[in-house]
DSSP file (Angstrom, degrees, kcal/mol; ACC not computed):
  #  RESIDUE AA STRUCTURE BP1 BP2  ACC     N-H-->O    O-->H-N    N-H-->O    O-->H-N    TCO  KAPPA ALPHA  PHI   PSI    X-CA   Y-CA   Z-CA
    1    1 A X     >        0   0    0      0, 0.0     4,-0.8     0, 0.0     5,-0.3   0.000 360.0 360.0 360.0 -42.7 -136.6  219.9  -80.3
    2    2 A X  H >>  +     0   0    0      2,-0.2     4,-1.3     1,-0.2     3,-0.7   0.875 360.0  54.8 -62.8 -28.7 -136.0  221.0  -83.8
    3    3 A X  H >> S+     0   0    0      1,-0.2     3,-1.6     2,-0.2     4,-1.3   0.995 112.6  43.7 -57.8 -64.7 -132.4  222.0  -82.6
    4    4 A X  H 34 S+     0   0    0      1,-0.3    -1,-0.2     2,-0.2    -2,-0.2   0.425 110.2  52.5 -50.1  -7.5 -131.9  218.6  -81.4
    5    5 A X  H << S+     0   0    0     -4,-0.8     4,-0.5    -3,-0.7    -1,-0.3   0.346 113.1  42.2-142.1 -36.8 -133.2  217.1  -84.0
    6    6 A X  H << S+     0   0    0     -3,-1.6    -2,-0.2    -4,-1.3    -3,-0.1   0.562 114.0  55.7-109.8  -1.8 -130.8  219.1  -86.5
    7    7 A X  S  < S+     0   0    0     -4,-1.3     4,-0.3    -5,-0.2    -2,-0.2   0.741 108.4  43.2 -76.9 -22.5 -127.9  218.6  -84.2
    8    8 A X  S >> S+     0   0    0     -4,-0.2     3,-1.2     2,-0.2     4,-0.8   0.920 115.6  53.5 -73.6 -50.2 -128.2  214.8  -84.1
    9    9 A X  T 34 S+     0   0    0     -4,-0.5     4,-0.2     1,-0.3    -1,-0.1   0.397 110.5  42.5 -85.5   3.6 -128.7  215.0  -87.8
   10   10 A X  T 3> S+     0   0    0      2,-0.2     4,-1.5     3,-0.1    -1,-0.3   0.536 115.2  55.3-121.7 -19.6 -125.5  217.1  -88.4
   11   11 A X  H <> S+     0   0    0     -3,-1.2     4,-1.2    -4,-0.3    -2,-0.2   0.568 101.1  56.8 -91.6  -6.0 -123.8  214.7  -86.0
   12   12 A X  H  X S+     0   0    0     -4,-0.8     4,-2.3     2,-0.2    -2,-0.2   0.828 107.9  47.0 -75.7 -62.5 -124.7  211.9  -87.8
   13   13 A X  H  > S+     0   0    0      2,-0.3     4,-2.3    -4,-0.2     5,-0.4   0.964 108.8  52.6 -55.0 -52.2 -123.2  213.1  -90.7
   14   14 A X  H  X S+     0   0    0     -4,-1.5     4,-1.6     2,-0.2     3,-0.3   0.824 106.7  52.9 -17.0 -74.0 -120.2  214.0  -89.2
   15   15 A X  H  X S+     0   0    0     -4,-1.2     4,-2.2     1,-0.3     3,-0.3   0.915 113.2  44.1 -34.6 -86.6 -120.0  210.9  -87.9
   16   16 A X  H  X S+     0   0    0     -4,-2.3     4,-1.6     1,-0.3    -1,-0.3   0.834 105.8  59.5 -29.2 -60.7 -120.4  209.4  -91.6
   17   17 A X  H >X S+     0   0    0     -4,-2.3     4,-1.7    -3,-0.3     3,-0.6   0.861 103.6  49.9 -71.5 -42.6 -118.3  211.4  -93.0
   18   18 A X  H 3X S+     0   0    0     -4,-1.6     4,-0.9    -5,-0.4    -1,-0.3   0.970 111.4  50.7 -52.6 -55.5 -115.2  210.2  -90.6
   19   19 A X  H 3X S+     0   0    0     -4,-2.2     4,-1.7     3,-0.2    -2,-0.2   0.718 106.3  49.9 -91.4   6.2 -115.9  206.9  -91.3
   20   20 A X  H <X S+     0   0    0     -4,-1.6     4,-1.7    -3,-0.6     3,-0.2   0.905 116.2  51.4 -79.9 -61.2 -115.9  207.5  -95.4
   21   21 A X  H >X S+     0   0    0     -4,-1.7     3,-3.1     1,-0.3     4,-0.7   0.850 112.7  49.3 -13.6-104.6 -112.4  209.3  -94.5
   22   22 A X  H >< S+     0   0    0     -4,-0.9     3,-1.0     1,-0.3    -1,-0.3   0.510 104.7  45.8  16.1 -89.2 -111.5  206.6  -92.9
   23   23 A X  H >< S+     0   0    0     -4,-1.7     3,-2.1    -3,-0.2     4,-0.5   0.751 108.4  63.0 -64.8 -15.4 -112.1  204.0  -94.8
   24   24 A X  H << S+     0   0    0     -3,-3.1    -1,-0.2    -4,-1.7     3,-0.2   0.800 104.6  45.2 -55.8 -37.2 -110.4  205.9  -97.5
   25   25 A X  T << S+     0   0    0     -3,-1.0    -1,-0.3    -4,-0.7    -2,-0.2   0.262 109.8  55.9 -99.0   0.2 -107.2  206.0  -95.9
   26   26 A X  S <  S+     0   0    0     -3,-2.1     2,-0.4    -5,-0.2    -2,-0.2   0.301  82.1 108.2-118.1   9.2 -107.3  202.1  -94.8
   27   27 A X  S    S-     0   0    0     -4,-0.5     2,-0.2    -3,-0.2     3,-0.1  -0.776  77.9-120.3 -87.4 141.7 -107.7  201.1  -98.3
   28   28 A X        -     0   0    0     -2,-0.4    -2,-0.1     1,-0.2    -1,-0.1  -0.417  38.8-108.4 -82.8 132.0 -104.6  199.4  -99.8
   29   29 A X        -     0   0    0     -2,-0.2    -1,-0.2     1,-0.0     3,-0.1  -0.092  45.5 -65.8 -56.0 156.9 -103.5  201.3 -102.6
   30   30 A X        -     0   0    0     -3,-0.1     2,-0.1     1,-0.1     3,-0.1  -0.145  51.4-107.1 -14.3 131.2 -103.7  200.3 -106.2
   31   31 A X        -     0   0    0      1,-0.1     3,-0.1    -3,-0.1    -1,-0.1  -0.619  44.8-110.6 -86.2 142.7 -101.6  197.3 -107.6
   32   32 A X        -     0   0    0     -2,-0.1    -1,-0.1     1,-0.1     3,-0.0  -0.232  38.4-100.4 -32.0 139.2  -98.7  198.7 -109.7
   33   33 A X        -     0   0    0      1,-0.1     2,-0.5    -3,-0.1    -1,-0.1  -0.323  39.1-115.4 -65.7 178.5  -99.1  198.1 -113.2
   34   34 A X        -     0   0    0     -3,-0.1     2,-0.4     0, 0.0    -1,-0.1  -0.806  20.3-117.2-124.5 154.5  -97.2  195.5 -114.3
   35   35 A X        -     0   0    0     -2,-0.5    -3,-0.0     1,-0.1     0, 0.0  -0.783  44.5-101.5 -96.9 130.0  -94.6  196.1 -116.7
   36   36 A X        -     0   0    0     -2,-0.4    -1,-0.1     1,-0.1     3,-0.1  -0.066  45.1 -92.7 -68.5 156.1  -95.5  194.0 -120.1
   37   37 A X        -     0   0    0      1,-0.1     2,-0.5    -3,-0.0    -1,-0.1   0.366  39.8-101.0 -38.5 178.9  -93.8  191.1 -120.7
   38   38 A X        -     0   0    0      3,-0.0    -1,-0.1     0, 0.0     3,-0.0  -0.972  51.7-104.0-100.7 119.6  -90.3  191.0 -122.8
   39   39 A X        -     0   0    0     -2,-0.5     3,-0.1     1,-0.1    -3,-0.0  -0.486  40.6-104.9 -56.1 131.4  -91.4  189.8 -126.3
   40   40 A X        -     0   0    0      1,-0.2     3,-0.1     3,-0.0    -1,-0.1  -0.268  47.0 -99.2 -68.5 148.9  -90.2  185.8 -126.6
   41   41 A X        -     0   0    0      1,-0.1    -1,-0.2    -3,-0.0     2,-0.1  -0.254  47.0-100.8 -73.2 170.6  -87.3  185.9 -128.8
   42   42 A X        -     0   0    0      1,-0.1     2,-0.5    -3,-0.1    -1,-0.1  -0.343  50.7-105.5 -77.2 166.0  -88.7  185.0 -132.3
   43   43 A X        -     0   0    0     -3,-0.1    -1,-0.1     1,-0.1     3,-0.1  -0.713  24.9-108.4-101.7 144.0  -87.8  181.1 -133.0
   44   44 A X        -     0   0    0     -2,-0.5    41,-1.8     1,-0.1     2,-0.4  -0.149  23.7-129.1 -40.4 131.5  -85.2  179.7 -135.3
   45   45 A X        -     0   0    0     39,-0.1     2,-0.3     1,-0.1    41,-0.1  -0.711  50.7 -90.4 -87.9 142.8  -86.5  178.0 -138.3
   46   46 A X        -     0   0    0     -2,-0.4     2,-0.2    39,-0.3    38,-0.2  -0.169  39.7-155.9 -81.1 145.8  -84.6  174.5 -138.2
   47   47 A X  E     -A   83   0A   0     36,-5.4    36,-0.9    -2,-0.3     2,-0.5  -0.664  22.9-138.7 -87.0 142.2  -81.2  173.7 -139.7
   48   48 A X  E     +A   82   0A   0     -2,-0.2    34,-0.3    96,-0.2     3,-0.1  -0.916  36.5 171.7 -95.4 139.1  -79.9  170.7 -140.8
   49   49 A X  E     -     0   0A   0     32,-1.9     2,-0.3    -2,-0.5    -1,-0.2   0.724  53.5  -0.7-112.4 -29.6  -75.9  171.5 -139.2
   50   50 A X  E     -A   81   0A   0     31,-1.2    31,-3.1    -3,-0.1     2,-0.4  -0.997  45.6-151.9-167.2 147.6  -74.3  168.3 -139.7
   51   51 A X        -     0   0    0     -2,-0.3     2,-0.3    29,-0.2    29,-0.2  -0.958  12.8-170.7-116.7 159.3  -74.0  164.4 -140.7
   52   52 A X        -     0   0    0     -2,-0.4    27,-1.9    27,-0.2    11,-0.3  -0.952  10.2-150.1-176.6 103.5  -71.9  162.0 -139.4
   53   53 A X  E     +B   78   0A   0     -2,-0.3    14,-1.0    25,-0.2     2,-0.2  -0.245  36.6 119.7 -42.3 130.4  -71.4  158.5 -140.9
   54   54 A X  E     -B   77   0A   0     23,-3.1    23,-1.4    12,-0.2    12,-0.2  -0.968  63.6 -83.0-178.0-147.9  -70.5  155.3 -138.6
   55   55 A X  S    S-     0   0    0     10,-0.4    20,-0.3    -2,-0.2     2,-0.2   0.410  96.3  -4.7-108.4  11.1  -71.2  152.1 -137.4
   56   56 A X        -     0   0    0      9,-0.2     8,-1.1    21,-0.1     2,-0.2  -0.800  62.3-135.9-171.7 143.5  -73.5  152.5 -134.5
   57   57 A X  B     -D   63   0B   0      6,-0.2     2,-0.2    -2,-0.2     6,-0.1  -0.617  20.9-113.8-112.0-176.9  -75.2  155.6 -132.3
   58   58 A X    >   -     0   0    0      4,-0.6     3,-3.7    -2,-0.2     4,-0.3  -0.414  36.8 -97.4-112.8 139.1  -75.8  156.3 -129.0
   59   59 A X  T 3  S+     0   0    0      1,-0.3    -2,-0.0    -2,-0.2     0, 0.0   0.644 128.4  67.8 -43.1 -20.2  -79.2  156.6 -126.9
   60   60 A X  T 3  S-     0   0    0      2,-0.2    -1,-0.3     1,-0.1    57,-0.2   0.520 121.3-114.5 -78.4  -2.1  -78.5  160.5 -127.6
   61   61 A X  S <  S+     0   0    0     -3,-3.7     2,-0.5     1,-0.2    57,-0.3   0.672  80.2 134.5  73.8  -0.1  -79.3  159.4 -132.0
   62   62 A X        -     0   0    0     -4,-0.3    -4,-0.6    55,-0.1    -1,-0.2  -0.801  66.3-129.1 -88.9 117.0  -75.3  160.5 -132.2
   63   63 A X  B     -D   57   0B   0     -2,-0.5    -6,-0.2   -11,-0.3     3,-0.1  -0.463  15.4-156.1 -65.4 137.3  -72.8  158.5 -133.9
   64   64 A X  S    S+     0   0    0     -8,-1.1     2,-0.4     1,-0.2    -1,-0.1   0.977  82.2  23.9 -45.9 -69.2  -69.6  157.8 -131.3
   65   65 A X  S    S-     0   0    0     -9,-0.2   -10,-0.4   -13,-0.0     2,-0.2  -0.954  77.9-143.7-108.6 133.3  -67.0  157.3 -134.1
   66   66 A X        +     0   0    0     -2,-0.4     2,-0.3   -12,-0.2   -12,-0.2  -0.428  26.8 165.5 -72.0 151.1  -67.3  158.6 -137.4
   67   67 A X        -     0   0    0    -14,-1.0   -14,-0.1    -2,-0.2     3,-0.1  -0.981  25.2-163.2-161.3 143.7  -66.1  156.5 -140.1
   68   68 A X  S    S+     0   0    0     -2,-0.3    82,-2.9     1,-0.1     2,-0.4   0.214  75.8  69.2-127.3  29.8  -66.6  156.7 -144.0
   69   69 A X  E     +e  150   0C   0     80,-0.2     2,-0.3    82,-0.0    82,-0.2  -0.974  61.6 166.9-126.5 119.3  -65.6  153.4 -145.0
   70   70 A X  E     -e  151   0C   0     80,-3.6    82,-2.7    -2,-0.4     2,-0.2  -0.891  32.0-110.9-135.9 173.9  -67.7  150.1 -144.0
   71   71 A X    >   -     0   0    0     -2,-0.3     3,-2.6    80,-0.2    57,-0.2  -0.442  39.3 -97.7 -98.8 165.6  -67.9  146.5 -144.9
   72   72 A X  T 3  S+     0   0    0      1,-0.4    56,-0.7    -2,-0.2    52,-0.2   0.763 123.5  39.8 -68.4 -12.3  -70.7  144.8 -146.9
   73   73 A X  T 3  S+     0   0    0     54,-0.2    -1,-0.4    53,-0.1    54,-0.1   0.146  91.2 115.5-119.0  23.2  -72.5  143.5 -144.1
   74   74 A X    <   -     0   0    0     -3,-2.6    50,-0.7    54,-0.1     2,-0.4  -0.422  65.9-122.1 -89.5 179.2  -72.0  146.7 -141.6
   75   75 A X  E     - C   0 123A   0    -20,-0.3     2,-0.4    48,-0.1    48,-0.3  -0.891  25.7-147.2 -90.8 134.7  -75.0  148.6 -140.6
   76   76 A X  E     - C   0 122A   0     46,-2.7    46,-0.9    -2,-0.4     2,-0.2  -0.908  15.8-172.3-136.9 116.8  -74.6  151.9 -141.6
   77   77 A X  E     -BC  54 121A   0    -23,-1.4   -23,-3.1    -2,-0.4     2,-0.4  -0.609   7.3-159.7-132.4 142.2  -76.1  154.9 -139.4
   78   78 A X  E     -BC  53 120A   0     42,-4.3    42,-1.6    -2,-0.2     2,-0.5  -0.987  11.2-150.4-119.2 139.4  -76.3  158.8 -140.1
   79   79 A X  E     - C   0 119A   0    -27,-1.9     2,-0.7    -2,-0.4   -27,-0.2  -0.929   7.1-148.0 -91.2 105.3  -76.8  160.6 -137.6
   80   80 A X  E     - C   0 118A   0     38,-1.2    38,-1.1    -2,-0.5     2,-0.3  -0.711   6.7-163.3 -74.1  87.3  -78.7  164.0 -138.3
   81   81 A X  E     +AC  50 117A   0    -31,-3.1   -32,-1.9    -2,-0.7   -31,-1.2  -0.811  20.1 166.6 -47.9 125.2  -78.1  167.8 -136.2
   82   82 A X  E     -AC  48 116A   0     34,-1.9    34,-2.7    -2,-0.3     2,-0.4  -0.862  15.8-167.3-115.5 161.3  -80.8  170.2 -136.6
   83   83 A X  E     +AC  47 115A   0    -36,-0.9   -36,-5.4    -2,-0.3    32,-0.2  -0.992  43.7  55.4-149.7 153.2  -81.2  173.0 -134.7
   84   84 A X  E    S- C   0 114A   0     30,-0.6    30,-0.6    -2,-0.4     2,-0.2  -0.658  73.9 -97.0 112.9 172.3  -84.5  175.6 -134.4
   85   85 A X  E     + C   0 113A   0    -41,-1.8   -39,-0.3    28,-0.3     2,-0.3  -0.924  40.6 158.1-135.6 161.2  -87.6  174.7 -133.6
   86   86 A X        -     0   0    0     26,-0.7     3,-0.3    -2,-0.2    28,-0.1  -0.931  46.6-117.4-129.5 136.3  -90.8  173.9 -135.2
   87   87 A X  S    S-     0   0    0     -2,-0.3    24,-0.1     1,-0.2    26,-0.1   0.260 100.4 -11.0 -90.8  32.0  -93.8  172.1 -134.3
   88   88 A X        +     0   0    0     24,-0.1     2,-0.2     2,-0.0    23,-0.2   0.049  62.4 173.8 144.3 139.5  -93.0  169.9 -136.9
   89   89 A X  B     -G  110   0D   0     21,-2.4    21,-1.7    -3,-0.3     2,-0.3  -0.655  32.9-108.7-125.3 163.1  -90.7  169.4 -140.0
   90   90 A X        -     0   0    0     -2,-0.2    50,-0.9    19,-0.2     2,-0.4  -0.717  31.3-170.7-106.9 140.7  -89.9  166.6 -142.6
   91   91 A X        +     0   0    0     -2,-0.3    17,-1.9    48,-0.2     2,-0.4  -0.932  11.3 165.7-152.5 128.7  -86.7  164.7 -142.5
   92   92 A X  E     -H  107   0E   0     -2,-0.4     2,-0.3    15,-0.2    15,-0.3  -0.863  24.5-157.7-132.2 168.7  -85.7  162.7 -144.7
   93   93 A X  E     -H  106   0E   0     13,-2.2    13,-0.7    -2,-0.4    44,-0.2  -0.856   5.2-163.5-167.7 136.8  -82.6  160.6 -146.2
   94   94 A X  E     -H  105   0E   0     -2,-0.3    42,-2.4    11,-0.2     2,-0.4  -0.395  10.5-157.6 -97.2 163.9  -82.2  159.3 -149.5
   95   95 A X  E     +HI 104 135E   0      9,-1.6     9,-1.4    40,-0.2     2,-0.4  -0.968  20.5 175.1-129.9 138.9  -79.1  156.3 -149.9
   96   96 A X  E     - I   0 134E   0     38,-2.3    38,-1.6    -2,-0.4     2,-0.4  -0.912  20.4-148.3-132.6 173.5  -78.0  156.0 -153.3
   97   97 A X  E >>  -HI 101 133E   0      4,-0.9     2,-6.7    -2,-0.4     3,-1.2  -0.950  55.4 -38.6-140.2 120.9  -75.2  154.0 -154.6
   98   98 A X  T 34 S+     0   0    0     34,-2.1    35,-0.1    -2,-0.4    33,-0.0  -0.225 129.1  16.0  86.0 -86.5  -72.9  154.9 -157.7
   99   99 A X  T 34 S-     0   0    0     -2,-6.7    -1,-0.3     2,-0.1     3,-0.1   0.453 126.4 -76.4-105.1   3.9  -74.7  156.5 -160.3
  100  100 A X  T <4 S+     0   0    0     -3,-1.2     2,-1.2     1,-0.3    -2,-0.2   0.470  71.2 149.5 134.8 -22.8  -77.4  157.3 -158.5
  101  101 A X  E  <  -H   97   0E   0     -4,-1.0     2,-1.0     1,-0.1    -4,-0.9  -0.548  47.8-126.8 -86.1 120.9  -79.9  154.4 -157.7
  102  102 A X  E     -     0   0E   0     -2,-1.2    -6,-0.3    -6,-0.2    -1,-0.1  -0.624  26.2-176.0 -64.4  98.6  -81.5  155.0 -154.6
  103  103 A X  E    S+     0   0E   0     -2,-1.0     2,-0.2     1,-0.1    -7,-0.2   0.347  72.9   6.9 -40.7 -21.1  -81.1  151.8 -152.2
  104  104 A X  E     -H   95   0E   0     -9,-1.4    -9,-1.6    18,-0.1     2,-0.4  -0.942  51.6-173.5-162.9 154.6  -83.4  153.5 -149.3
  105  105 A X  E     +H   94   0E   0     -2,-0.2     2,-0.3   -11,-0.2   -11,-0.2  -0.974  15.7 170.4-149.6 166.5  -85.5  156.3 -148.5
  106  106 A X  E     -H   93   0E   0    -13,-0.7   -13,-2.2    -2,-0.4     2,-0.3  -0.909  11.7-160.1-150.2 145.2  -86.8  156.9 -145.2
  107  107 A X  E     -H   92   0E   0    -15,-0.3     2,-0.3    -2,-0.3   -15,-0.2  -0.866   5.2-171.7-143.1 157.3  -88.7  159.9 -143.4
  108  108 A X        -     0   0    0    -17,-1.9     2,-0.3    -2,-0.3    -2,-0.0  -0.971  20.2-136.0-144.0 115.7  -89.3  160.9 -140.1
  109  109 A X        -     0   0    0     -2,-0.3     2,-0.3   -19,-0.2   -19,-0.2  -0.708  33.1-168.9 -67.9 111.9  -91.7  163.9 -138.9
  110  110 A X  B     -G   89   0D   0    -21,-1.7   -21,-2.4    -2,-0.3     2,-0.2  -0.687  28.5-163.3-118.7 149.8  -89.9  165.9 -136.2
  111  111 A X        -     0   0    0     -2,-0.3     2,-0.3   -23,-0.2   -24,-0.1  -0.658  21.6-175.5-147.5  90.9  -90.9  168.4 -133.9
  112  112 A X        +     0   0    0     -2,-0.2   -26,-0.7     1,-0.1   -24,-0.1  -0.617  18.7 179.8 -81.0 129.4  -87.5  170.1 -132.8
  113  113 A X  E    S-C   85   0A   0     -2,-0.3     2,-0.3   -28,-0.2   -28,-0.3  -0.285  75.7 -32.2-118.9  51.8  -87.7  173.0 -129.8
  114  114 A X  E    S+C   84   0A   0    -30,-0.6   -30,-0.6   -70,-0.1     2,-0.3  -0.996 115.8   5.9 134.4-128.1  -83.5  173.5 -129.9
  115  115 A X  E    S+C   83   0A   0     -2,-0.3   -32,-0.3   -32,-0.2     2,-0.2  -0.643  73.4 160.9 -72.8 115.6  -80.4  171.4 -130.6
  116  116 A X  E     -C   82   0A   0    -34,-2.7   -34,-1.9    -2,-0.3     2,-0.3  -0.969  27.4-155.1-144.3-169.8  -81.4  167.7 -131.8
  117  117 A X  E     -C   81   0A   0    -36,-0.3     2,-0.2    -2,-0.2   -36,-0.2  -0.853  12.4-175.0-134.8 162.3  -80.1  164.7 -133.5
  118  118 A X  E     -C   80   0A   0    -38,-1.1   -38,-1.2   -57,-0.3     2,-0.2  -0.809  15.6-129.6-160.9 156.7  -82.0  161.9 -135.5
  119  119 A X  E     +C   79   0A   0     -2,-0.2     2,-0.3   -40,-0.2   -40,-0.2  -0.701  19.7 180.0-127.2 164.0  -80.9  158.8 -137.1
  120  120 A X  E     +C   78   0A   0    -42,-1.6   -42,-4.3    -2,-0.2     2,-0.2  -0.928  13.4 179.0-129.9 120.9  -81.1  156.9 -140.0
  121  121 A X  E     -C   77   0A   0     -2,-0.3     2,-0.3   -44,-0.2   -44,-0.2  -0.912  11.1-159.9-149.5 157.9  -79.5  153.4 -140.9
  122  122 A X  E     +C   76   0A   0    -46,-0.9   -46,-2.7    -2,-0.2     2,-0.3  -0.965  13.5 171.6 -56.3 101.1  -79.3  151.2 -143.4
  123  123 A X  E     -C   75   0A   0     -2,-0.3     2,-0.3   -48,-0.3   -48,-0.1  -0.958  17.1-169.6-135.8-175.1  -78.5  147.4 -143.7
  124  124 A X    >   -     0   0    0    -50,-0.7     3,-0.8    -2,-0.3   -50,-0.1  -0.665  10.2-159.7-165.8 100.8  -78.3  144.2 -145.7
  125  125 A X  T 3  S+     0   0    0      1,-0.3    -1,-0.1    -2,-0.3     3,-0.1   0.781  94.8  46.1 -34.3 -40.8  -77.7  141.1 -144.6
  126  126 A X  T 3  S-     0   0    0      1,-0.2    -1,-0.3   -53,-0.0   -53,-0.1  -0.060 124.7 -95.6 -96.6  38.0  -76.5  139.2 -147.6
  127  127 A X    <   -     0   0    0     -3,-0.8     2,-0.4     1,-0.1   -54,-0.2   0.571  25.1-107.6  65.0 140.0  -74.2  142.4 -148.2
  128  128 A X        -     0   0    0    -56,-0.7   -54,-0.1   -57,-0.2   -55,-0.1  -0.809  44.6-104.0-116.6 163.4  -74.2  145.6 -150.1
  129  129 A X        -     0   0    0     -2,-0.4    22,-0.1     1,-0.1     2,-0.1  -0.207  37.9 -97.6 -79.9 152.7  -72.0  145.8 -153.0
  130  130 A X  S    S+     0   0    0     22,-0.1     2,-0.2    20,-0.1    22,-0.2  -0.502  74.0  75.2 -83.6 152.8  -68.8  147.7 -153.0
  131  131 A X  E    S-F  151   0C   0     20,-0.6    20,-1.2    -2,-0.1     2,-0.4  -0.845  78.9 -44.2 160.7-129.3  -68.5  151.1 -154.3
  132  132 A X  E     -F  150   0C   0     18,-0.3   -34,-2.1    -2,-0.2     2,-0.2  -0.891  49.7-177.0-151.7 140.4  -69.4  154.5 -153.3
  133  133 A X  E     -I   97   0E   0     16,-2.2    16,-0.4    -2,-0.4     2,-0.3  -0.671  15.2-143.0-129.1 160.0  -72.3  155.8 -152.0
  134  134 A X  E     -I   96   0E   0    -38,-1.6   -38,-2.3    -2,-0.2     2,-0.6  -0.973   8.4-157.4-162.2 152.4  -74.3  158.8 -150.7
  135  135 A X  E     -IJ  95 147E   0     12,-0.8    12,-1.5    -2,-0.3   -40,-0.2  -0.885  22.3-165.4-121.2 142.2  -76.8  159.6 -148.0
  136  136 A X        -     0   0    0    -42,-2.4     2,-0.2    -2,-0.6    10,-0.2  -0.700  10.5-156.5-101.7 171.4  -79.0  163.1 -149.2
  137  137 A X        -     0   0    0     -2,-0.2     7,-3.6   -44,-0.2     8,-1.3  -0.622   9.1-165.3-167.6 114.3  -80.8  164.5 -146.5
  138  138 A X    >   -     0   0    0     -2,-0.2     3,-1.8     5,-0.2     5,-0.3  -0.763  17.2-155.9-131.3 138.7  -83.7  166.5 -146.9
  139  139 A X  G >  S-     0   0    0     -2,-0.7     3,-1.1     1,-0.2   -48,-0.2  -0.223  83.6 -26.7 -75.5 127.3  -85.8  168.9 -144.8
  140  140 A X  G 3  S-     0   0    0    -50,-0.9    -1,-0.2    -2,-0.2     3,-0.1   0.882 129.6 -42.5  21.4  45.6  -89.3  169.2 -145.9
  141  141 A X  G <  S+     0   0    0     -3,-1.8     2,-0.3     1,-0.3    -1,-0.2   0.522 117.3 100.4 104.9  -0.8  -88.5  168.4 -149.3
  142  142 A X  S <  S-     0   0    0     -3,-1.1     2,-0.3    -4,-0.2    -1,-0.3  -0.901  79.0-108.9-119.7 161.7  -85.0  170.5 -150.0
  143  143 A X        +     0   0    0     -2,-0.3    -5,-0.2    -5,-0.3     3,-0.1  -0.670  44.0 171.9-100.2 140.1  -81.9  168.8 -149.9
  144  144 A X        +     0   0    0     -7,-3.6     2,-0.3     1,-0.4   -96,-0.2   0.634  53.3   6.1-125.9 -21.2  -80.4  170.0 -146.9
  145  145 A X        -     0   0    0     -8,-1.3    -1,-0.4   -95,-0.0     2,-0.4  -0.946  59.0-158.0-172.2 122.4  -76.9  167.9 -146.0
  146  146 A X        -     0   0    0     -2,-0.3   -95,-0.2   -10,-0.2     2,-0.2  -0.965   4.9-168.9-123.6 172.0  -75.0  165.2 -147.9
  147  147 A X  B     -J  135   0E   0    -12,-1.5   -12,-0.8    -2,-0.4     2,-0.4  -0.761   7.5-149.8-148.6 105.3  -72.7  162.7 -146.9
  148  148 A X        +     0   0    0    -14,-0.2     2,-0.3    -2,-0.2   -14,-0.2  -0.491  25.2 147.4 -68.8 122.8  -70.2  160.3 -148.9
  149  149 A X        -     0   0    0    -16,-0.4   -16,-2.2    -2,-0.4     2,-0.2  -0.944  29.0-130.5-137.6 155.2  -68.9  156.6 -148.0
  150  150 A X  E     -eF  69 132C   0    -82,-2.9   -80,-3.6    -2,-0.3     2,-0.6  -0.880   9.0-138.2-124.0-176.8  -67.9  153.7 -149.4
  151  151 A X  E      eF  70 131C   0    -20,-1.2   -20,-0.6   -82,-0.2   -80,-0.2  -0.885 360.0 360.0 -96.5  96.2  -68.6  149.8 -149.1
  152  152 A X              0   0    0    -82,-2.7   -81,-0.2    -2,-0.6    -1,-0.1   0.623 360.0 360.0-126.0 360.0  -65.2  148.4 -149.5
């Protein structure tokens, strides 16, 4: 009886030991590691690239035609490029006339993630007096872009 009794018990293990084998061999390997990310390229700090004078923009905030001559009673729109991004920058634009006396200032809080435009206008019904002009334009406080017209 003790024979049977240490044969069962040695067939019992057996037995165990095939189905830890077993399962060993039905287990799906390890996931690969995953290869780190690519570092996001670092972002542009934004640019003013360009202004452009005229007499009206576009649902895109782009003027159509540039022009740097307008009549007393035009409306008169800049139209702003930046490029970069931030989640969020100062834009501003000064109007001066002549010698210097500013006639508007305006800013507008931007939060650019690539190429964008914003505009800026100016008018006066009862007309603004001829001479020469200038639109400043600065990005969180530095002068960043100008642009000269006149009123003729």
């Amino acid at each position: 009886m003790r024979a049977r009794r240490a044969l069962l018990a040695l067939f019992a293990l057996a037995v165990l030991a095939g189905v830890a084998c077993n399962k060993t061999k039905n287990e799906p390997p390890p996931p690969a590691a995953e290869a780190p990310a690519p570092p996001a390229p670092a972002a542009q700090p934004v640019r003013v690239m360009a202004v452009t004078l005229g007499r009206a923009v576009g649902a895109d905030k782009r003027v159509a035609t540039a022009v740097d001559t307008f009549a007393p009673t035009d409306t008169i729109y800049a139209s702003v490029d930046t490029q970069g991004a931030a989640p969020s920058a100062s834009l501003s634009a000064r109007w001066t006339y002549q010698d210097g006396q500013v006639v508007h200032e305006e800013t507008q809080t931007i939060a650019p993630s690539g190429p964008a435009a914003t505009e800026f206008h100016i008018s006066k019904p009862d007309g603004w007096p001829k001479g020469e002009y200038k639109v400043e334009i600065l990005l969180d406080g530095a002068s960043a872009r100008t642009a000269s017209f006149r009123v003729a």
